[in-house]
Structure formats: structure tokens, C-alpha cells
C-alpha positions in Angstrom: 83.1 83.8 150.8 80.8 84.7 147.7 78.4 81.8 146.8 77.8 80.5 143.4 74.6 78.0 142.1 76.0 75.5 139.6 72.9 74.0 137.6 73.9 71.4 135.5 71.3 69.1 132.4 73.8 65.5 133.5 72.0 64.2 130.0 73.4 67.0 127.8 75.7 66.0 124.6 77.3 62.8 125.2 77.5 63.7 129.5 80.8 64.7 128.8 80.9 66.9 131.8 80.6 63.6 134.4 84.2 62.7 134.2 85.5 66.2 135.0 82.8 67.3 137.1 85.1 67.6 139.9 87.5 69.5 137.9 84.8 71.5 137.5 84.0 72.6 140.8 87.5 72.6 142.1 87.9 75.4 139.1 85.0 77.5 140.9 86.5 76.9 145.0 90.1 78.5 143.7 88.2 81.4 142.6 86.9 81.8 145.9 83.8 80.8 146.0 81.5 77.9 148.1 79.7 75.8 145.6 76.1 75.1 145.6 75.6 71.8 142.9 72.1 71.1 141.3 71.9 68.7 138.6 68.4 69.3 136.7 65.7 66.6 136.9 63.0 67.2 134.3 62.0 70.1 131.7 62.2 73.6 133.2 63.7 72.5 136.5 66.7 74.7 135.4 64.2 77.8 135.0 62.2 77.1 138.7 65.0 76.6 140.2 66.5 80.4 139.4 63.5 81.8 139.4 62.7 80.6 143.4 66.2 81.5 144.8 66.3 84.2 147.6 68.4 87.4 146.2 71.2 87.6 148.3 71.3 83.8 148.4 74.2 83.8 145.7 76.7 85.8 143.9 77.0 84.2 140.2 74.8 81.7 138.7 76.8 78.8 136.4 75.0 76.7 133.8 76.2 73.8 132.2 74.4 71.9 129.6 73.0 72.8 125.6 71.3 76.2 124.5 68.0 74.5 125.6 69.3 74.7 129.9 71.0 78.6 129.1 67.6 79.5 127.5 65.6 78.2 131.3 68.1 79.6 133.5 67.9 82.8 131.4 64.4 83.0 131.3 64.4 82.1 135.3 66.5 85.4 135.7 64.7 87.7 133.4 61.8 86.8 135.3 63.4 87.9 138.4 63.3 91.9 139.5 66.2 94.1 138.1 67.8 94.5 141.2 67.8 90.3 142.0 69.5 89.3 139.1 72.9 87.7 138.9 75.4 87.3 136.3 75.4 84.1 134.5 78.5 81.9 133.8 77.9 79.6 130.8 79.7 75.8 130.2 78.6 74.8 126.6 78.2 71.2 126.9 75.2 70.3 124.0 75.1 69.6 120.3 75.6 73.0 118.7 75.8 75.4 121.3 75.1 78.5 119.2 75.2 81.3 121.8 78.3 80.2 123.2 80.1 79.9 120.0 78.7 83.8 118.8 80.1 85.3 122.3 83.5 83.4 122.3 82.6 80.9 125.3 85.5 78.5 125.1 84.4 75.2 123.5 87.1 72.8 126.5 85.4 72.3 129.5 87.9 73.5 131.4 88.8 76.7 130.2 84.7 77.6 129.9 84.5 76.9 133.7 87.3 79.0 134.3 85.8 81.9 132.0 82.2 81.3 134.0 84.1 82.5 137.3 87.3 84.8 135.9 85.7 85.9 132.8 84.5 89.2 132.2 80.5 90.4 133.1 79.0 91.5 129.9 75.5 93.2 129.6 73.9 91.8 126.4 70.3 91.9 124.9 67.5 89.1 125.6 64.8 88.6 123.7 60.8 89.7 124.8 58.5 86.7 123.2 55.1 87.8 124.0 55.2 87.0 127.5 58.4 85.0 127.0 61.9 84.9 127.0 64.5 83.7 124.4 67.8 84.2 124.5 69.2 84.7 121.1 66.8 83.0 118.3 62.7 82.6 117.6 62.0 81.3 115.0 58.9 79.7 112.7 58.6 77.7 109.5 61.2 75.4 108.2 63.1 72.6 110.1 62.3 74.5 113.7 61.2 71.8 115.1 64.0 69.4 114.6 65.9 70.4 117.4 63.2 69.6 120.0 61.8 66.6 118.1 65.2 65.2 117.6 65.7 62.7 120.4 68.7 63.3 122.6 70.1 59.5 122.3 70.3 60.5 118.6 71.7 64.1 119.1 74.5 61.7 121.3 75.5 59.6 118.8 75.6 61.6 115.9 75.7 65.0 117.5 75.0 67.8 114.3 74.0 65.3 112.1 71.3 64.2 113.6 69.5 67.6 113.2 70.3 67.5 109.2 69.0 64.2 109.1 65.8 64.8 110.9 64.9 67.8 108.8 65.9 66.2 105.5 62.7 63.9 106.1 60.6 66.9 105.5 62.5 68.6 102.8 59.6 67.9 100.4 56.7 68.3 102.6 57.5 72.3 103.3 54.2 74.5 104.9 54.1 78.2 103.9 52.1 80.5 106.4 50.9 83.7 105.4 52.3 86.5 107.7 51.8 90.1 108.6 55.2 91.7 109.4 55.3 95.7 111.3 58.2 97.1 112.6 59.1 101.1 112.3 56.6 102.2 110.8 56.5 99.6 107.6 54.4 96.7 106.9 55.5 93.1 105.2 53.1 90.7 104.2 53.8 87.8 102.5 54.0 83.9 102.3 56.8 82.5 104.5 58.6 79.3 104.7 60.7 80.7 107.4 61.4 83.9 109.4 64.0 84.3 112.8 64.2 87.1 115.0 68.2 86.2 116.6 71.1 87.5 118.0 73.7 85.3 117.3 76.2 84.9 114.7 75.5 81.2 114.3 71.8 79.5 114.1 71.8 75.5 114.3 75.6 75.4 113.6 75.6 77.3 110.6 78.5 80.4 111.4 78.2 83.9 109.8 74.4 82.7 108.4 73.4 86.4 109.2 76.2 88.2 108.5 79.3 89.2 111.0 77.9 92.3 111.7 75.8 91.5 115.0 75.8 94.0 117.8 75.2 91.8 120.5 73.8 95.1 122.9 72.7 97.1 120.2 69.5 96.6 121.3 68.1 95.3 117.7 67.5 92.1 116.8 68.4 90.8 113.1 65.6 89.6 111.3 65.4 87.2 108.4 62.2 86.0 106.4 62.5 83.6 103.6 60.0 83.8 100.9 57.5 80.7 99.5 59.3 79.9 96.9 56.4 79.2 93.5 58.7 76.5 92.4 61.0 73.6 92.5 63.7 75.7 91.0 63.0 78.5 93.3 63.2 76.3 95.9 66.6 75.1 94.9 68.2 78.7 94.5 66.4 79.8 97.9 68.1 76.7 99.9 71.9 77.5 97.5 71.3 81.2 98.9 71.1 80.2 102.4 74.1 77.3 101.8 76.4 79.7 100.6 75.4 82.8 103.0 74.2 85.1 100.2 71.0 86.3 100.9 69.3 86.9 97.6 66.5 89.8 97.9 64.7 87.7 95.5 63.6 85.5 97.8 64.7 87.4 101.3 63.1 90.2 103.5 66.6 91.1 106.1 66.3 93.7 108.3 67.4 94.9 112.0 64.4 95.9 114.1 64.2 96.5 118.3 60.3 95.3 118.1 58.8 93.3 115.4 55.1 92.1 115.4 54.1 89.1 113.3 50.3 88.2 112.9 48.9 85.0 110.9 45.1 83.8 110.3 46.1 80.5 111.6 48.6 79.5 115.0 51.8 79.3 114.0 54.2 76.6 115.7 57.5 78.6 117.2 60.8 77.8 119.0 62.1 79.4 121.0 66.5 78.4 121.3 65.5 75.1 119.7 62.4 74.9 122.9 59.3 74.2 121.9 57.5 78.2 122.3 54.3 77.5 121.8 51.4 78.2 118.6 50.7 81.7 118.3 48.5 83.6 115.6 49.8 86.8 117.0 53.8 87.1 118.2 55.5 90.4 119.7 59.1 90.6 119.7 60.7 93.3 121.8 64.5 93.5 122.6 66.1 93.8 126.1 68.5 96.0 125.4 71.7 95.3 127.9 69.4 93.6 130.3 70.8 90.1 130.8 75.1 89.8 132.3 76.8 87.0 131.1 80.6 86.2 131.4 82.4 86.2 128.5 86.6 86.5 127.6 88.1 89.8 128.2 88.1 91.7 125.1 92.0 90.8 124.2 90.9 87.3 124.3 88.1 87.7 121.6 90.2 90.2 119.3 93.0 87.4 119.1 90.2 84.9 118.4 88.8 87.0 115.7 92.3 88.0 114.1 92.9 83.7 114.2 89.2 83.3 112.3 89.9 86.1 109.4 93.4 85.2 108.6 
């Protein structure tokens, strides 16, 4: 019989999964497979728990919390030797739950469980942070620190509205940092409010932010970097562009890159899938390219989901 690790955050969203966690389980055991359960205990147990397992000690590996558990169990496996990884088998169980949403992981408990262990294995890009790991978004600059300073009671109760609240209490206190930019061969610099390096269609619950054309093992990233704006009315157009998904070039570097570097005078704070990454004055992005297998709907699946979305 294969074997399959289920890690679980028991705190995530409202603990939603609780009630059905046997319905959960009995999901992975008619799949054929004997069930190890591990319920985190504290920050990166998730990560030292997949990074210490033996390699032929399981089959699949099934995560079940917000983006901040897929990004440590990710990280635990990226960290492991090519030939000791597993596929991962994702139920999206936190506030916005980004990832998921961009690969077509089913939002119902049930039916995610059931893609984690009959879905299809998909070979998608990670994300090199220095000596990191992120799984689809780093990020610096404006509001990235909500989602880690936001506390979870609030995220709870008032699940994506407690991140817009949080952040509206610096809306008029905004830092700029002052930031080379190399990638191909060309050079940015310029003053930034904000800049992400993601792959994802969806960045703190905002859909189609980057555009719908994301290759998701392309092996480039898509890279955005809003300008300081001079003014109060800049300001106001920059945050309207951004609302409404039009990207103005006024105010917007956008390009796709496979390796970015970004240096500053001063430490920069980063995040890392809404994780705390760290102050850096010197950051280099690289892209995995097809390196991390995740289980995702069979194609048909995801071509009716899309043909439902555009009509």
C-alpha cells in the first residue's frame, strides 16, 4: 500500500477542516493509501517536518492549511535532493489562498482532498530567494506586511477584510526605497513603492492583477514595480491603475524575467507568500523551472473551468 504524510495548520481560516477531518482521510484510504496524520504545532513545523522524512518513507505529501503552510512544506521539499522529492497534494483551507485559486485547486474541502490524491502531477516553477524558497510571490514595499502582521483571530472573523483593513492604516504613511533592478542584460533604477516577482494569477485575492497570461512552467517569473508616485494625484491614478487592472507605464515597470537581481543602500523588508522573508539590501531571484509536482485537475477539468470564467 503507498503511504501518504497529511500535514495539516488545525488554526488555519476559521478551522473549517475539524468537522470533516475524517472525511478527509477516509477520501485518501479509498485511494489506496495508509495515512500518516500530522497536525503542525508552531512556525516552520510544516517545513522540518518534510524536510527530515526518510525518501522512501512516503509516496505523496498532502498539505492542508493557507498559502503560509504550502509555502513550508514547499520550501521543506525544495530543500530535499531531486531524486527525494514527492508530489504535493494541496487542501486550500486559509483566507485567500492565491496559489490554489491560479492552478484550479477546488475551493470545497472535499473535492480538493479528492484532487490531492486522484488529481493529476504537474511540474511547475518555484521560486529561488537568495537562499530561499517561495512558492509563487516575493514581494517588497506597499501593504506586504499585512498578511503576516494581520492576526489570525482577525483573518477568522473577517477573513479578506481584514487584510484591506490592516493596510488602509498605512495608506498615508507609504516608504519609497530606492532600487537597482538587472535582469537580461538591462538595468532599472528607480524609486519604488512596490515591486513582486510571482507566479500566480491572483496576489492577495486580487484575480487577473497581472494579466491572464501566466505560464505557470515557463520558467519566467512576471515582474511588476510600481513607481514613487511625486504626488497626491499621482498617487491616486497609480492605486485606480492597479484597481482596475490597467497597468499604466506611467507609473509601472512589467516585465517577465527567469532571474532578476534587486539591490538597495538600505535592507529592504520582504515577504515571501505573505511569510515574513527577511531584510535584505541585496535579493537574487532565480526561477525553478518545472522543479516542484503538485496535483492539480486534469486538463478537461480546468478548460471547462476557464470556458465557465470567460463567458
Amino acid at each position: 500500500m503507498r503511504r501518504l504524510l497529511f500535514i495539516y495548520n488545525p488554526r488555519a481560516g476559521k478551522e473549517i477542516l475539524k468537522p470533516h477531518l475524517s472525511d478527509v482521510i477516509d477520501i485518501f484510504v479509498k485511494a489506496g493509501y495508509e495515512v500518516v496524520i500530522y497536525p503542525t504545532q508552531s512556525y516552520r513545523d510544516a517545513y522540518k517536518k518534510v524536510r527530515k522524512y526518510k525518501a522512501d518513507e512516503y509516496d505523496l505529501i498532502v498539505c492542508s492549511g493557507g498559502d503560509g503552510t504550502l509555502d513550508e512544506v514547499v520550501t521543506g521539499m525544495m530543500k530535499r535532493p531531486k531524486d527525494k522529492r514527492n508530489p504535493i497534494g494541496y487542501i486550500p483551507t486559509g483566507t485567500t489562498n492565491d496559489f490554489a485559486s491560479s492552478l484550479h485547486i477546488p475551493r470545497g474541502l472535499m473535492e480538493a482532498a479528492d484532487n490531492a490524491v486522484n488529481g493529476t502531477v504537474f511540474s511547475c516553477d518555484a521560486g529561488k530567494f537568495n537562499d530561499g524558497i517561495f512558492v509563487y510571490v516575493a514581494a517588497f514595499g506597499l501593504f506586504t506586511d499585512v498578511s503576516y502582521q494581520t492576526k489570525q483571530s482577525m483573518k477568522n472573523a473577517l477573513g479578506h477584510l481584514a487584510y484591506v483593513l490592516e493596510g488602509a492604516k498605512r495608506l498615508f504613511n507609504i516608504p519609497s526605497y530606492k532600487v537597482k533592478v538587472t535582469h537580461d542584460g538591462e538595468v532599472i533604477e528607480d524609486e519604488f513603492i512596490y515591486g513582486m516577482v510571482t507566479n500566480s494569477r491572483s496576489v492577495g485575492g486580487f484575480r487577473n492583477m497581472i494579466g491572464k497570461q501566466v505560464g505557470f512552467d515557463d520558467g519566467v517569473f512576471e515582474v511588476t514595480l510600481i513607481k514613487a508616485p511625486k504626488n497626491p494625484i499621482e498617487l491616486q491614478e497609480t492605486i485606480a491603475s492597479l484597481m482596475t487592472k490597467q497597468m499604466d507605464s506611467k507609473y509601472v515597470y512589467a516585465f517577465k524575467s527567469g532571474h532578476v537581481t534587486f539591490e538597495s543602500i538600505e535592507e529592504i523588508p520582504w515577504t515571501l507568500d505573505g511569510e515574513y522573508g527577511g531584510e535584505h539590501d541585496e535579493v537574487v531571484i532565480e526561477n525553478l523551472n518545472k522543479e516542484l509536482q503538485i496535483m492539480v485537475p486534469s486538463e478537461e477539468k480546468i478548460e471547462l473551468e476557464w470556458e465557465e470564467e470567460n463567458e
